[in-house]
C-alpha positions, 0 to 999 in steps of 0.5 A: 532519521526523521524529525521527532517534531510532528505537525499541529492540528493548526498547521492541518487547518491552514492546509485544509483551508486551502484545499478547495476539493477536500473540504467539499468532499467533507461538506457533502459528507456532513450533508448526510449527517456522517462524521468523517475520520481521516485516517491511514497514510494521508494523516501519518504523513501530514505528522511527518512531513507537514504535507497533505497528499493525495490519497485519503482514507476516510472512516465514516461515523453516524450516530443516527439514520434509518439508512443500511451502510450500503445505502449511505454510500448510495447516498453519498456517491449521487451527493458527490456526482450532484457537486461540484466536484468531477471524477470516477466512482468505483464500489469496491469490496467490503463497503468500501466507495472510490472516488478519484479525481484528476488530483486525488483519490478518497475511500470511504468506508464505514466502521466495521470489524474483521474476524480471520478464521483460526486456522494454522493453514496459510490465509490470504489477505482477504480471507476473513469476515467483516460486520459493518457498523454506523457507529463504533467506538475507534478503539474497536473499528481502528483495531483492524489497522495494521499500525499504530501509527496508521490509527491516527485520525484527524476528525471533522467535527461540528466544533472543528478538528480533533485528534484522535489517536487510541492507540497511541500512534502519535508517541510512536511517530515520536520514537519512530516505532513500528507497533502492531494494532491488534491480534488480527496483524499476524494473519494478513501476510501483507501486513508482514509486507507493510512492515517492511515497507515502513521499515525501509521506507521510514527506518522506523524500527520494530517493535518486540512484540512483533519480531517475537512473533514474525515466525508465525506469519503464514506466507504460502498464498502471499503473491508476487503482485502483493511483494512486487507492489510493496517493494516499490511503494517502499521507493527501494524496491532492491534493499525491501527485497534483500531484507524480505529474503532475510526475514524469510531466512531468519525465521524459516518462513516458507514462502512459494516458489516462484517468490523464491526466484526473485532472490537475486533481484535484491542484488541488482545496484541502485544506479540502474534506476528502475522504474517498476517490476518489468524494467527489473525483470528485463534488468535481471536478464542482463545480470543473471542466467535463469532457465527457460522455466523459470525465465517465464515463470518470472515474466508471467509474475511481473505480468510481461507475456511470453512473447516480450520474454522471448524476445528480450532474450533474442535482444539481449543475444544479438549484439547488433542490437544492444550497441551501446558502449556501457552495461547500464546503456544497453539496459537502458537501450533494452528497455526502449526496444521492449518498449516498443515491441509490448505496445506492439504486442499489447 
């Protein structure tokens, strides 16, 4: 259980004082005359745990300037190429510009809203319009957040740093609540993922409004990548499993098939300390017995080719070469030999 006491503006001060790259980031920033909101994760876990990470996500603001949004994030990237600051650039979907250091990745992106379409066909993560904006009042642009607690912004004013929190998401750190920002939340399957991340991650629990209405989550075109990546941001990859598979099950969600083969995976015990998706894959091998069908079709979710399943299956058949004494040894002696032989096919 967490500590209710969250960190102050003055603590993020001394924090920012000593962190020579962000602050050049927010000095390029308000070169241009743009006022940056910090907001998301990087300020949810600076409240928690004191902290400053490093992954930032910026919301920009500009009150006055003949530039597009598109052009403005030109501007930006030559200002932060001519500092004195190294790293890749990347402009991604939605407006969205990337800059990633060797100690760092920040996002950048204007306010805008998002509209998802009304329809009771299963959306995608992506399926829905966007207007982008210079400026617009937080309690509109913060609404297509997922969270309260990741509507939170640490502003770079002027006259210094502010808080600002429309959605009441510093009371929800307090009660270690998940509550939802806006309408839009049950659209996104991902965010139905989200939820269970921060629930298993944080053991915040759930808000009413949202177990009310979890039922409505459309989750046919949710992906095995989108599962897989939550599940191990969630740092217990096995437990966000069993209570995905729970959900599903309480509220008759219908999900596609090749996630259904994941089931089992929630079964596998924490002592064998997987790192990412394809140990577990090659870990579920070992403990359960699966189909050839759907051998691959769990290999080509987890993005291991055919020829490392193959393989694995010779390996985990031939015990000249598993020879170690434990099970946890040979799945560890297993995961050294696939190494191996993916670089080589790879």
């Amino acid at each position: 259980m967490l500590d209710s006491d969250l960190a102050s503006l003055e603590e993020f001060q001394l924090l920012y004082a000593n962190h020579d790259e962000l602050q050049e980031v927010v000095v390029q920033l308000k070169r241009l005359k743009i006022i940056p909101y910090l907001v998301g994760g990087a300020v949810r876990e600076f409240l928690l745990f004191s902290k400053l990470g490093n992954d930032f996500d910026f919301e920009l603001h500009c009150k006055e300037d003949d530039n597009s949004v598109p052009q403005l994030l030109e501007l930006l990237h030559v200002n932060l190429s001519n500092s004195k600051l190294a790293g890749d650039f990347e402009f991604l979907r939605f407006n969205v510009l990337r800059f990633s250091t060797s100690s760092a990745v920040y996002e950048f992106s204007f306010a805008r809203t998002e509209a998802f379409e009304n329809s009771t066909v299963g959306l995608g993560h992506d399926e829905f319009s966007c207007s982008f904006f210079l400026d617009l009042p937080v309690l509109n642009s913060f609404s297509r957040r997922d969270f309260t607690i990741n509507a939170i912004a640490i502003v770079f004013t002027p006259e210094g740093l502010s808080l600002v929190d429309p959605f009441e998401g510093v009371e929800d750190l307090k009660r270690q609540k998940l509550r939802q920002c806006g309408s839009g939340f049950f659209y996104d399957p991902v965010r139905f993922l989200r939820l269970l991340r921060f629930q298993n991650r944080l053991g915040f629990t759930v808000d009413e409004v949202i177990l009310e209405k979890l039922g409505t989550f459309q989750l046919s075109k949710l992906s095995s990548y989108y599962l897989l990546s939550e599940a191990f941001k969630s740092s217990r990859p096995q437990q966000f499993l069993t209570i995905f598979f729970s959900y599903c099950d309480e509220y008759d969600l219908t999900i596609p098939p090749v996630l259904k083969l994941f089931r089992s995976w929630g079964n596998i015990p924490d002592v064998y300390n997987i790192k990412n998706a394809q140990e577990m894959f090659f870990c579920s091998l070992m403990l359960h017995k699966y189909g050839d069908e759907e051998i691959f079709s769990l290999a080509a979710a987890v993005q291991v080719k055919k020829k490392v399943a193959k393989f694995a299956l010779r390996v985990k058949a031939d015990p000249l070469l598993l020879t170690e004494p434990t099970f946890i040894g040979k799945y560890e002696q297993l995961c050294s030999i696939l190494s191996q032989f993916s670089k080589k096919e790879f």
